[in-house]
N, CA, C and O atoms as a GROMACS GRO file, in nm:
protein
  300
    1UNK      N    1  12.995   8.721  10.651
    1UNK     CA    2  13.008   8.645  10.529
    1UNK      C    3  13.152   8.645  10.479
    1UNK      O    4  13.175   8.616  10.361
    2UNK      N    5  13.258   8.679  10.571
    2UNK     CA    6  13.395   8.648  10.548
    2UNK      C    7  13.462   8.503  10.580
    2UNK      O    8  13.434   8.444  10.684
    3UNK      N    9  13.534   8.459  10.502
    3UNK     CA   10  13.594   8.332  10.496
    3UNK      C   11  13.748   8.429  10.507
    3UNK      O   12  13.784   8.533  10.453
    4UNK      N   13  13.816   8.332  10.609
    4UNK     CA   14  13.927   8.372  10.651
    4UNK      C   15  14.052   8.292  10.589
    4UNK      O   16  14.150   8.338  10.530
    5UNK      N   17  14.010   8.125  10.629
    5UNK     CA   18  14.137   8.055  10.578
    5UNK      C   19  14.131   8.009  10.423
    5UNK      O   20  14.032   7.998  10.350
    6UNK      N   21  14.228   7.992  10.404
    6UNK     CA   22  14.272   7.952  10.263
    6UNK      C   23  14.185   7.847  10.200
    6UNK      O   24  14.148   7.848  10.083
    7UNK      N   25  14.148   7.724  10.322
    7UNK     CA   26  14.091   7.622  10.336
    7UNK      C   27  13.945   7.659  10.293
    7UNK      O   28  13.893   7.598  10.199
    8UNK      N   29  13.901   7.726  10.338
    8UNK     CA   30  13.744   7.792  10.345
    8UNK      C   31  13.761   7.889  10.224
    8UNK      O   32  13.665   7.918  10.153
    9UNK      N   33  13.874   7.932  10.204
    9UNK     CA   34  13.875   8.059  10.027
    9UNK      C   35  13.833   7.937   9.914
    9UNK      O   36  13.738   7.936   9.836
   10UNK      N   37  13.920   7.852   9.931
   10UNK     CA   38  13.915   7.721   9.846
   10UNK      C   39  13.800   7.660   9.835
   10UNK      O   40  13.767   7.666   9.716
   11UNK      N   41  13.711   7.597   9.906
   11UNK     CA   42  13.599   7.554   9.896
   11UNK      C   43  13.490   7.606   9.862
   11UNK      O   44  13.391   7.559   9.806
   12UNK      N   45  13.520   7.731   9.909
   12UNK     CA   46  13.377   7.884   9.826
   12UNK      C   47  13.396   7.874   9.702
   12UNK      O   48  13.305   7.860   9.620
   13UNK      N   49  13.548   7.883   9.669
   13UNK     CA   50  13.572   7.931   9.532
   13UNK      C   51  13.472   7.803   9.455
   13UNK      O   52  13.354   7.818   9.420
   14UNK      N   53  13.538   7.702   9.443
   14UNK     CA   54  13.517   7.565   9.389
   14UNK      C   55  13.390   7.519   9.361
   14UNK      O   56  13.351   7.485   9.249
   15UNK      N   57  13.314   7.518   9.482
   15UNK     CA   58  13.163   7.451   9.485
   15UNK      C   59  13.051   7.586   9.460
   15UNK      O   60  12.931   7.561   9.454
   16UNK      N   61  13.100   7.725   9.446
   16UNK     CA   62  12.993   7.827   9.424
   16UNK      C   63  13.030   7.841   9.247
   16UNK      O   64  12.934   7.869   9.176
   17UNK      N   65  13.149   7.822   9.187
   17UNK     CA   66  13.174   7.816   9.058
   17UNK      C   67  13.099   7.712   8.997
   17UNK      O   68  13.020   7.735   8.905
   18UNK      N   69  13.124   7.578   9.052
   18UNK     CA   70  13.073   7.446   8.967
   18UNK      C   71  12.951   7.427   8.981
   18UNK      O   72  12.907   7.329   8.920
   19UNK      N   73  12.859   7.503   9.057
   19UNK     CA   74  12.736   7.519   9.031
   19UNK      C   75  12.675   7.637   8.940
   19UNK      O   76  12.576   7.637   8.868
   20UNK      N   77  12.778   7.746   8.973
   20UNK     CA   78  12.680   7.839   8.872
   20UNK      C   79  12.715   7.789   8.727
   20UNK      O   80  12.628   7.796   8.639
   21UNK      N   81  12.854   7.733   8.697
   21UNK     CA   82  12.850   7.692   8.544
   21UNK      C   83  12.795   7.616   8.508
   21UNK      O   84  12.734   7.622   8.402
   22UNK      N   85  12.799   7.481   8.612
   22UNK     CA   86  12.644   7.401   8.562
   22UNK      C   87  12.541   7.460   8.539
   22UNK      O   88  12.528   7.472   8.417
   23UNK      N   89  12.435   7.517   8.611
   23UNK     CA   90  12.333   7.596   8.582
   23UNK      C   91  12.321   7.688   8.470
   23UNK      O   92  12.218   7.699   8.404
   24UNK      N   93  12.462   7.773   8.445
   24UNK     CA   94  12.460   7.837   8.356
   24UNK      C   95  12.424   7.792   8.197
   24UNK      O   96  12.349   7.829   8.106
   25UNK      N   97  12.540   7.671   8.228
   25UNK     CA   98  12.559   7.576   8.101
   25UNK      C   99  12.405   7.541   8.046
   25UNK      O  100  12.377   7.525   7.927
   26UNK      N  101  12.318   7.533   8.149
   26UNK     CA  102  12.207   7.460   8.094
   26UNK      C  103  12.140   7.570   8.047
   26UNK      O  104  12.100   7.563   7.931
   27UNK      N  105  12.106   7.725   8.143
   27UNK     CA  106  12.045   7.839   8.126
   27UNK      C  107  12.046   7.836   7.976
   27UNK      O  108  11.941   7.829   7.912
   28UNK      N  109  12.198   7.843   7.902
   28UNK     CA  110  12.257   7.880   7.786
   28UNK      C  111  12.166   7.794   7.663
   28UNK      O  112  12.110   7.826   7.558
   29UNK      N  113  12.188   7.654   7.747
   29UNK     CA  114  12.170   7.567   7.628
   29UNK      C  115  11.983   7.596   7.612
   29UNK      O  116  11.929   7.611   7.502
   30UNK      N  117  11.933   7.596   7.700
   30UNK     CA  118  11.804   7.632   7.685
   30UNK      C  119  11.744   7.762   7.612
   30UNK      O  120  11.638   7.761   7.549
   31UNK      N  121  11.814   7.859   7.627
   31UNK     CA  122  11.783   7.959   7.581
   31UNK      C  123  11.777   8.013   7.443
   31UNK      O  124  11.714   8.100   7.384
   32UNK      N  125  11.941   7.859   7.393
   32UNK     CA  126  11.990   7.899   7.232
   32UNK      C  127  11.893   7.812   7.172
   32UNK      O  128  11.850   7.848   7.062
   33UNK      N  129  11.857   7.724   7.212
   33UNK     CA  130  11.783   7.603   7.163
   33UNK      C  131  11.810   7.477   7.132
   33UNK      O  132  11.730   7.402   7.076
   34UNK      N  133  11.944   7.443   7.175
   34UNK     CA  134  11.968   7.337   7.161
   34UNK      C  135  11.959   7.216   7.208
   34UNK      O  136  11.970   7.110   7.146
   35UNK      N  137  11.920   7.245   7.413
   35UNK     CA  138  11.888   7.155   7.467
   35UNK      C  139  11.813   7.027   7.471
   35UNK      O  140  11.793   6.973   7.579
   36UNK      N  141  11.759   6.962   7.330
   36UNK     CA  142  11.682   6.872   7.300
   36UNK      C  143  11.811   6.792   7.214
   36UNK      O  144  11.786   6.675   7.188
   37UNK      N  145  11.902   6.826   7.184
   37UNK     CA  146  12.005   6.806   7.055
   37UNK      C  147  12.092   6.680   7.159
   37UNK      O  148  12.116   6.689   7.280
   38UNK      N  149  12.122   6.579   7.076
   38UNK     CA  150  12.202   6.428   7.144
   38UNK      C  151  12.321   6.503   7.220
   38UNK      O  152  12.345   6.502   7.341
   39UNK      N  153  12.393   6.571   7.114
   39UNK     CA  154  12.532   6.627   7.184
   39UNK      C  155  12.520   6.699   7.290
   39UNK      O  156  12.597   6.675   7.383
   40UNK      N  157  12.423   6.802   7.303
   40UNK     CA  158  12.396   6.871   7.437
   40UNK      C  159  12.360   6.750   7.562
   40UNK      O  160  12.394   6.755   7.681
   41UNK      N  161  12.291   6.659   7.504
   41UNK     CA  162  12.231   6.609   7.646
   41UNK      C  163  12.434   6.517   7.712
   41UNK      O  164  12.446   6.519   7.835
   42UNK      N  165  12.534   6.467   7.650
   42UNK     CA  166  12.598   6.385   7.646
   42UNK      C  167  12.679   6.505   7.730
   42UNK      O  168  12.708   6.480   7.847
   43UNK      N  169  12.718   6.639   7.671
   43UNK     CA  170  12.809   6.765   7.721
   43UNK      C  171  12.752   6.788   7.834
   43UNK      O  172  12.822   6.815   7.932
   44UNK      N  173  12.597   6.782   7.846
   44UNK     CA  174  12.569   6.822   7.986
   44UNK      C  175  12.603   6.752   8.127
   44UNK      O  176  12.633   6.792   8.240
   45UNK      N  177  12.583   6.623   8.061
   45UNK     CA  178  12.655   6.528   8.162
   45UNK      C  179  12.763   6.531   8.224
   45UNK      O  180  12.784   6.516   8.345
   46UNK      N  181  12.856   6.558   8.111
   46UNK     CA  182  12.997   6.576   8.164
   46UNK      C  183  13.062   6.691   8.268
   46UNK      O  184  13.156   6.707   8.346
   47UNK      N  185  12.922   6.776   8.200
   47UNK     CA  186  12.952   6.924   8.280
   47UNK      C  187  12.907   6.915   8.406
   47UNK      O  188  12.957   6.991   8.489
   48UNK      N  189  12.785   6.805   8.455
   48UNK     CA  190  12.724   6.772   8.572
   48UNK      C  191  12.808   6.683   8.692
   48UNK      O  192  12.812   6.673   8.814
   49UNK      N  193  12.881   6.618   8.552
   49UNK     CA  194  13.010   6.517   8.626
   49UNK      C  195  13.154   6.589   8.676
   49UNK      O  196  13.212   6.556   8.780
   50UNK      N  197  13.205   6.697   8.580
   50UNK     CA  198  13.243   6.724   8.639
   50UNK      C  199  13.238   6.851   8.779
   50UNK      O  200  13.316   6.870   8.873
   51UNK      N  201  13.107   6.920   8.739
   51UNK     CA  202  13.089   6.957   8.917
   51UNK      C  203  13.090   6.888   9.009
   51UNK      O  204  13.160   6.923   9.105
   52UNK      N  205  13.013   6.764   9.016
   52UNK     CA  206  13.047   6.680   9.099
   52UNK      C  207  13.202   6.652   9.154
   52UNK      O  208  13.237   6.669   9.271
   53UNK      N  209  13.286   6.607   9.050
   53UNK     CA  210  13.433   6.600   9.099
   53UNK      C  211  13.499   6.735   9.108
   53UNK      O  212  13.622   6.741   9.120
   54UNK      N  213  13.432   6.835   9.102
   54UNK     CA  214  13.547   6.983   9.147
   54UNK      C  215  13.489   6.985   9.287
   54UNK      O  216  13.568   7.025   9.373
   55UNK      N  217  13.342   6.944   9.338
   55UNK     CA  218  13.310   6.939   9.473
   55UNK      C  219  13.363   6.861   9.545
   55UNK      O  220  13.391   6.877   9.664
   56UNK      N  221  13.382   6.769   9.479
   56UNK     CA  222  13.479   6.622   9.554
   56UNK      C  223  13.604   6.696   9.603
   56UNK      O  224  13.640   6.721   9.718
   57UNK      N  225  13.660   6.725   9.487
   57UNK     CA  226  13.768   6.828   9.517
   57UNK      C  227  13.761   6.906   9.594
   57UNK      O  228  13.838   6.871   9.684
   58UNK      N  229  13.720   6.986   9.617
   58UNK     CA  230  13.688   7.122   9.774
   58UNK      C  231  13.682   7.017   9.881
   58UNK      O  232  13.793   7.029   9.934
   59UNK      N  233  13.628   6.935   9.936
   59UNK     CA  234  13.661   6.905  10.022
   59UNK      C  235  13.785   6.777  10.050
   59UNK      O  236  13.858   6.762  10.149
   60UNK      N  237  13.779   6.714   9.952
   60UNK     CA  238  13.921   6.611   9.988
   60UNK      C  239  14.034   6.646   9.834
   60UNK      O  240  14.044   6.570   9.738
   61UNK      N  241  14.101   6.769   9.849
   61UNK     CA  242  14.169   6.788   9.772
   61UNK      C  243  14.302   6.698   9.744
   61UNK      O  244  14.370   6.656   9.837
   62UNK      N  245  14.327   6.678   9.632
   62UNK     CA  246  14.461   6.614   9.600
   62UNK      C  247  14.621   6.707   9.634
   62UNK      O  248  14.657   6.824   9.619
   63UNK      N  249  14.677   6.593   9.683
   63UNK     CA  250  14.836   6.581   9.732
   63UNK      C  251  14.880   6.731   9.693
   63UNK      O  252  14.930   6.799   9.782
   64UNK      N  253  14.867   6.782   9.575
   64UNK     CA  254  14.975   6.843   9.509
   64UNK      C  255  14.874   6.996   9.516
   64UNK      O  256  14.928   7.097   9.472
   65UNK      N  257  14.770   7.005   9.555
   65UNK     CA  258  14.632   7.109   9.596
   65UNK      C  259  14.718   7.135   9.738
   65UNK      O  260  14.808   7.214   9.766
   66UNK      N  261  14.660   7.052   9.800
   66UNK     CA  262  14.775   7.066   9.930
   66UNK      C  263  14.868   7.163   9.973
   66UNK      O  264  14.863   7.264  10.044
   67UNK      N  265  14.993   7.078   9.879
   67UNK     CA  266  15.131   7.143   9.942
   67UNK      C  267  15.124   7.256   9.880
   67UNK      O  268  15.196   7.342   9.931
   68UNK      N  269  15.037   7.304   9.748
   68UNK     CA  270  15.064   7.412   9.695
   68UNK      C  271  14.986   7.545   9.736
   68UNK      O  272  15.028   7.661   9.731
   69UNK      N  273  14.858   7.498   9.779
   69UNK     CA  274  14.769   7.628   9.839
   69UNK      C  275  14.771   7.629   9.995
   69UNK      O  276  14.726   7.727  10.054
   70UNK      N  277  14.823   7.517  10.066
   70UNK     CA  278  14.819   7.506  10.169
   70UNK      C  279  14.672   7.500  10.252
   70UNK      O  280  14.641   7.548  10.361
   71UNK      N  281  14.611   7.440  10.176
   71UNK     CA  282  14.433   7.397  10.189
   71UNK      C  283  14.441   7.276  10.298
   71UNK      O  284  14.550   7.256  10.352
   72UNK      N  285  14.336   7.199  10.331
   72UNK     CA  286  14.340   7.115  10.408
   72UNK      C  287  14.256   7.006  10.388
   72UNK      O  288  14.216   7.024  10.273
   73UNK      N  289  14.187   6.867  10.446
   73UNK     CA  290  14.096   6.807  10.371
   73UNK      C  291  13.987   6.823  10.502
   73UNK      O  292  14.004   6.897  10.598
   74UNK      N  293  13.880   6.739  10.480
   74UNK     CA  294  13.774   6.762  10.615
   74UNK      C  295  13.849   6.650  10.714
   74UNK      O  296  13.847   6.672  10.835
   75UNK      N  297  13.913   6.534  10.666
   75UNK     CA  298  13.958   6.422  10.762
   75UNK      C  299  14.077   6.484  10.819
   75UNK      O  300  14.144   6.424  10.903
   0.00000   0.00000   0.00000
């Protein structure tokens, strides 16, 4: 269960984070009671949207992801 390259550190990191905070986010909102509330359902979205684009990210990272972590894309 070792990830060696930078490439593979990067993509664990990214897509195992933006799921547990999604999930979390909702755990939370469910638990406090707010999850029925307009603003929660609109925040959740965004929080759903952006996991989606931090996963986008792990695998086709931007230019400046790149030169700086020395990551790679799948193409």
């Amino acid at each position: 269960f070792r990830v060696e390259t930078m490439t593979q550190k990067y993509r664990v990191l990214l897509v195992s984070w933006s799921i547990v905070i999604w999930f979390l986010s909702a755990s939370i909102a469910s638990f406090g009671g707010f999850s029925d509330s307009d603003v929660w359902q609109i925040l959740n979205r965004l929080i759903g949207l952006g996991a989606a684009f931090t996963i986008l990210f792990a695998y086709q990272p931007p230019a400046w992801i790149k030169r700086r972590f020395g990551v790679s894309s799948l193409t």
